[in-house]
N, C-alpha and C positions, 0 to 999 in steps of 0.2 A: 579277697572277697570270700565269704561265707558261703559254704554250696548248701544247697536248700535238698532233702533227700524223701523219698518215701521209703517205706521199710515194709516188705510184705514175709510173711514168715507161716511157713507149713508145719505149725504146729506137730500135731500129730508124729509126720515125718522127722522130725528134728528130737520130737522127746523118746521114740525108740532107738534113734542113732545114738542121745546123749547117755541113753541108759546104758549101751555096751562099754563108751568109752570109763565105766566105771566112776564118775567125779564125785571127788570129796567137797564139803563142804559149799553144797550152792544153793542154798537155802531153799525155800519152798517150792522150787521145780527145776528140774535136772535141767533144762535150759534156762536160767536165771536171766531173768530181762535186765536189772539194773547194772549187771557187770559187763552184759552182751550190749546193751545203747551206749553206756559209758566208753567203751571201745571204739566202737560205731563213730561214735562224734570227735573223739581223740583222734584217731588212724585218718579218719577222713577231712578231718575240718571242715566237718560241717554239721547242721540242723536236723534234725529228723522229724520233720512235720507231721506225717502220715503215716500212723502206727497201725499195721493190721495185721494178727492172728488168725489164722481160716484152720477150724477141727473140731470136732467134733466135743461139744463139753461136756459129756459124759465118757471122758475117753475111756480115762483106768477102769469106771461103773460098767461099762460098754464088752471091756474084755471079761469080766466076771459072768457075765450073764450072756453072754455066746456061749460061756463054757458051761451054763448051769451050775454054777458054784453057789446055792445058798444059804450058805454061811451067816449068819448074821454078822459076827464081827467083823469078816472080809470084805463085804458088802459097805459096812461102816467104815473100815478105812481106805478101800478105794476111793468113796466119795468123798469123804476128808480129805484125800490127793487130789480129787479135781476141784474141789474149794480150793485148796490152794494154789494152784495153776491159776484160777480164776482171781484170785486175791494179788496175785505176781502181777499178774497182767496188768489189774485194774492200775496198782499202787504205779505204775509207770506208763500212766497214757497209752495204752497199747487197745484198742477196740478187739474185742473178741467176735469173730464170723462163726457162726456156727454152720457146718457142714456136717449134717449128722452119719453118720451110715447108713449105707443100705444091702440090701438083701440079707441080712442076714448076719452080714462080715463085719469086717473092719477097715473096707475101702471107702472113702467118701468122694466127694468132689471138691475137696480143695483144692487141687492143681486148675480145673478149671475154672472156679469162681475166683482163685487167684488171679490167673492171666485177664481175665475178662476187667477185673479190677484194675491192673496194670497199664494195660492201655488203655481205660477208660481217664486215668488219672494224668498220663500223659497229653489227653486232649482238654480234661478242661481245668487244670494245674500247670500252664507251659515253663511259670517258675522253678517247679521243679527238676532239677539237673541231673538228678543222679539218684537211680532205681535201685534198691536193695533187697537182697532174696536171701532168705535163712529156709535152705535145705537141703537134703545131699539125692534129691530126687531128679536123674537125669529127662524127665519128659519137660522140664521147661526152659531147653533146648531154643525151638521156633518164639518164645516168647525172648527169650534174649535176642535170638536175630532182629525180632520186630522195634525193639525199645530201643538197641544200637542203630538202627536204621533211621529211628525218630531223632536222633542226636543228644542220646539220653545214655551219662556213663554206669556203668553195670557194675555190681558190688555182687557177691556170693561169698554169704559168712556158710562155712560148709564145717563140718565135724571130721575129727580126723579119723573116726571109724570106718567112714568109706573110704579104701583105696583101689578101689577099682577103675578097671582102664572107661569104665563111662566115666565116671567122677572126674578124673584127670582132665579128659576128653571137655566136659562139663567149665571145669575151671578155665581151661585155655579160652572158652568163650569169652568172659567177662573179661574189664578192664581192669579188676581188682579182686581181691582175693583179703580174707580175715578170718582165722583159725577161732573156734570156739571151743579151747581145752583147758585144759586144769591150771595154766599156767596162765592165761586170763583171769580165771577165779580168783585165782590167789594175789596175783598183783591189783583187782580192783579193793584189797582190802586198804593196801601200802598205798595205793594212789588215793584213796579216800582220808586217808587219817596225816597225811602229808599234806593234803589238801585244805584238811580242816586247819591245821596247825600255821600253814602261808595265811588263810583267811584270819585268823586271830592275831598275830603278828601285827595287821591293821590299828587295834582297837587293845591291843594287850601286851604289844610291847617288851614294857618295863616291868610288868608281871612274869612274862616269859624267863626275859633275863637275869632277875631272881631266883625263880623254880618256881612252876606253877604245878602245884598237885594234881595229880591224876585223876583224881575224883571231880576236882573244879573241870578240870577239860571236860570230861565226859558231861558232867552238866551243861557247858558252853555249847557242846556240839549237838546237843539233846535235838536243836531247830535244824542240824545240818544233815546228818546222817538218820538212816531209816532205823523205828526202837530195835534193838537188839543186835543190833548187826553183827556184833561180837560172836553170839552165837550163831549165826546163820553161817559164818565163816568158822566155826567149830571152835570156836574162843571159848571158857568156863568165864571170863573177865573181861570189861572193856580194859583194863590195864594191862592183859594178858596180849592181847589183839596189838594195842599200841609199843609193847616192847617188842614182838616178833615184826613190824612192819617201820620201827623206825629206823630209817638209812642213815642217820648220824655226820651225814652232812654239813645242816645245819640245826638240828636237835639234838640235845642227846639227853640220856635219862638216866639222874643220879635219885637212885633211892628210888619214891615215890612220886620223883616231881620232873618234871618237864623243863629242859633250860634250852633258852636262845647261845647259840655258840656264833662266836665270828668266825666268819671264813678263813680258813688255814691258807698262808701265803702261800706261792706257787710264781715258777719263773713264768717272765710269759704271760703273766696272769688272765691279762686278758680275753686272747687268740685263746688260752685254753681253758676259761670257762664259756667261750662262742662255741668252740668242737665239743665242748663236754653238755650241753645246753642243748644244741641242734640233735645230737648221739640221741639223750633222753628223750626229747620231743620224735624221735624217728623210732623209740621204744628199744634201743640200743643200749641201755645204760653202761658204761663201764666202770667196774668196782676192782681196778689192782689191789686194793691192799686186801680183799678178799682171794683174789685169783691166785696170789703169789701162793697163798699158804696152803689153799686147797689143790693145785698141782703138783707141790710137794706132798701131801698127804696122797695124794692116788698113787705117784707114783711109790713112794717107799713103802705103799702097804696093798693097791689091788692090781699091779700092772708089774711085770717080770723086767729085765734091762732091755730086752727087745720089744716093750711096750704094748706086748701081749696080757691080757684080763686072764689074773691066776683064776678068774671061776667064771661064772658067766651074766655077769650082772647088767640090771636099765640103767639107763641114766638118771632115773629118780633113785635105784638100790643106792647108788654110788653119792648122790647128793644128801638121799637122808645120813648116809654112814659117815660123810664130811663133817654135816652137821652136827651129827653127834660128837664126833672126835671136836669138831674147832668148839662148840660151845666147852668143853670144859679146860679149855684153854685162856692167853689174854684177849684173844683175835676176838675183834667186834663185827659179829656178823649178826646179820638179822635173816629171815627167814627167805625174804624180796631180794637183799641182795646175792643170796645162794642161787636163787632160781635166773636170776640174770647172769651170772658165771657159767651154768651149766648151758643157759641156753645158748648164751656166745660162746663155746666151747663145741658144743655140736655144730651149732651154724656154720662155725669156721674152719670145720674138721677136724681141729686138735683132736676130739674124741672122734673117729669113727663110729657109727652105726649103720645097722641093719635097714634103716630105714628113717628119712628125714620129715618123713609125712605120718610118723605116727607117736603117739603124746610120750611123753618123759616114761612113765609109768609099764610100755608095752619094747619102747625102741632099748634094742639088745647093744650093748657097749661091744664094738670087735677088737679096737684097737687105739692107742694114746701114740698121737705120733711124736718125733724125735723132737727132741728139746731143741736143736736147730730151723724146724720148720713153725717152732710155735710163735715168733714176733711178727713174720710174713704171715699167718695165715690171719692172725688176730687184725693185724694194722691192714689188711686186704678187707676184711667183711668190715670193718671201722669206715672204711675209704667207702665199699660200694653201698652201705646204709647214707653215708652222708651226698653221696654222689643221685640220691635214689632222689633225696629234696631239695636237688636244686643247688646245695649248698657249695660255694666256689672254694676249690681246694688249690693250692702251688706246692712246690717245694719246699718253699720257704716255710709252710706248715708243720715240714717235719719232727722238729721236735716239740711241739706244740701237740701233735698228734701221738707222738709218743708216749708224751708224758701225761697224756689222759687215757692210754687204753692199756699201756707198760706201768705208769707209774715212776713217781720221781725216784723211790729206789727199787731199781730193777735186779731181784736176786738172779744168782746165779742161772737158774732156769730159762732166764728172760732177757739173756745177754743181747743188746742191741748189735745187731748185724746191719748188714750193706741193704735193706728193702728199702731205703730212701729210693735207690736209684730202680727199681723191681718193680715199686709199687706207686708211688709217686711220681708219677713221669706224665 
């Protein structure tokens, strides 16, 4: 059953936090609504009925003129940024509250015309199940306690600029948790254009499985995707956009054109496209024939024999510098599949960091652990992503499970050891 959701979001708050965490490419406002909802209704299965924005809509205009800046041109492009915040919103159902400031500052009352709204909507919305909050503002605290009291489950999509012990504090309240970083951005582009491409499949087939040009797609998608998108995700081409996001699955891109590929046999086949299916739907994707070739690459060029980092690199330094090296290679990697390598790589500890709560771009690489802890640690975060929905696991799994997070051929680095009995149990 579909959970039916409200969605309340402290503007203001959330586009000063998203401005630290530095993001590339998120189109006309550092907190982008259509990759931030698309998540939202992905992660949660569910509806987002009730779209509300509370801040002030002269934000950027607002900081200019507290400071006495006038400029003419500065003046002009701050309010060109709040047209566009305004235009973000509009294009994605999201109601804008305006909460102007006062005294002087840049405080408003959105915190509390938010909460007043919140439980106003849990009395006369009782459809509504499940309360959602975009901001890393720890004063709405007592309004979680009141909404979990009403029997309403609690979401806080939070920035990972904040890591502070209120934040922490803050998360532990809610029943869920949804990261709004660079690594969202980037995969609503692959889940959009993967998207379109399942959708066409319907109605085009036999087109597909020919080669359909790139030019036709983008025509085709013209009614699916919002105009440009290419460029809001930092693309010069829609063709450009669709070779870094296709996973080659079941597309793949000879030349200029677009071909339906059949599925590659696999033992098992079944059981392991149900674990490989559930993994993606749980935002887990697993990409071995990507993984194998980029842990050889770190190891024999940024990590010593005792799997110490010969410099001091992120885990984004280290995934751009994969991709550099594997693209001029045969290895077929796309841009989506790198970013799910690294992020099942941190998550699972193979790579240590400095910090698991802060985006690819900031968290510091300490250490690559031994090539003997790497099938346990993989086949463990595999195991508690699928364990997380529900999904019924045995033994009898095991190689079923291997061979979608290891890969049917497992190099040397990825020798299958004894975590059947470790991990499976």
């Amino acid at each position: 059953m579909t959970r039916r959701a409200a969605c309340f979001i402290d503007l203001d708050n959330a586009q000063i936090a998203a401005e630290k965490l530095e993001l590339r490419h998120c189109g006309a406002s550092r907190l982008w609504m259509a990759p931030l909802l698309a998540r939202i209704e992905a992660q949660l299965s569910c509806t987002v009925d009730i779209r509300r924005a509370y801040g002030n809509v002269l934000f950027e205009a607002s900081a200019v003129f507290s400071h006495r800046v006038w400029n003419p041109q500065v003046i002009r492009d701050r309010i060109m940024a709040d047209t566009g915040y305004q235009m973000d919103l509009a294009q994605n159902g999201v109601q804008m509250v305006h909460c102007p400031s006062t005294g002087g500052g840049t405080k408003n009352r959105a915190d509390m015309q938010m909460t007043l709204d919140a439980l106003e909507v849990t009395t006369l919305y009782p459809h509504i199940d499940t309360m959602i909050i975009v901001s890393n503002d720890s004063d709405f605290s007592p309004l979680v306690t009141q909404l979990r009291a009403r029997g309403r489950a609690t979401v806080l999509v939070g920035l990972r600029s904040q890591s502070s012990e209120a934040a922490r504090l803050l998360r532990a309240m809610f029943t869920d948790y949804i990261d709004y970083d660079q690594t969202l951005i980037d995969a609503y582009g692959a889940d959009r254009v993967m998207g379109i491409l399942e959708t066409l499949v319907r109605d085009h087939a036999a087109e597909l499985r020919q080669g359909m040009p790139i030019d036709r797609l983008e025509m085709l998608a013209s009614n699916l995707i919002p105009p440009m998108l290419h460029r809001s995700l930092g693309y010069g081409r829609f063709a450009d956009l669709v070779h870094a996001c296709l996973d080659h699955s079941r597309f793949a891109c000879v030349g200029d054109r677009i071909k339906l590929t059949p599925p590659p046999a696999t033992k098992g086949s079944d059981r392991v496209h149900q674990i490989a299916a559930a993994l993606t739907k749980a935002r887990a994707r697993q990409v071995p024939e990507v993984l194998h070739p980029v842990l050889a690459y770190l190891r024999a060029h940024h990590f010593d024999a005792m799997g110490s980092p010969l410099a001091e690199p992120t885990l984004a330094t280290l995934r751009d510098a994969a991709q550099a090296h594997l693209s001029n290679t045969a290895a077929d990697v796309s841009r989506s599949k790198l970013f799910d390598v690294f992020r099942t790589l941190s998550e699972s500890g193979v790579l240590k960091t400095d910090s698991r709560d802060l985006p690819m771009e900031q968290a510091r690489v300490l250490e690559l652990c031994g090539p003997e802890e790497i099938p346990t640690r993989l086949i463990q975060l595999a195991k508690d992503r699928l364990m997380a929905t529900q999904f019924e696991l045995t033994v009898a799994d095991a190689d079923a499970l291997a061979e979608v997070v290891l890969g049917g051929t497992r190099g040397p680095e990825l020798t299958r050891t004894d975590w059947e009995a470790t991990v499976l149990q």
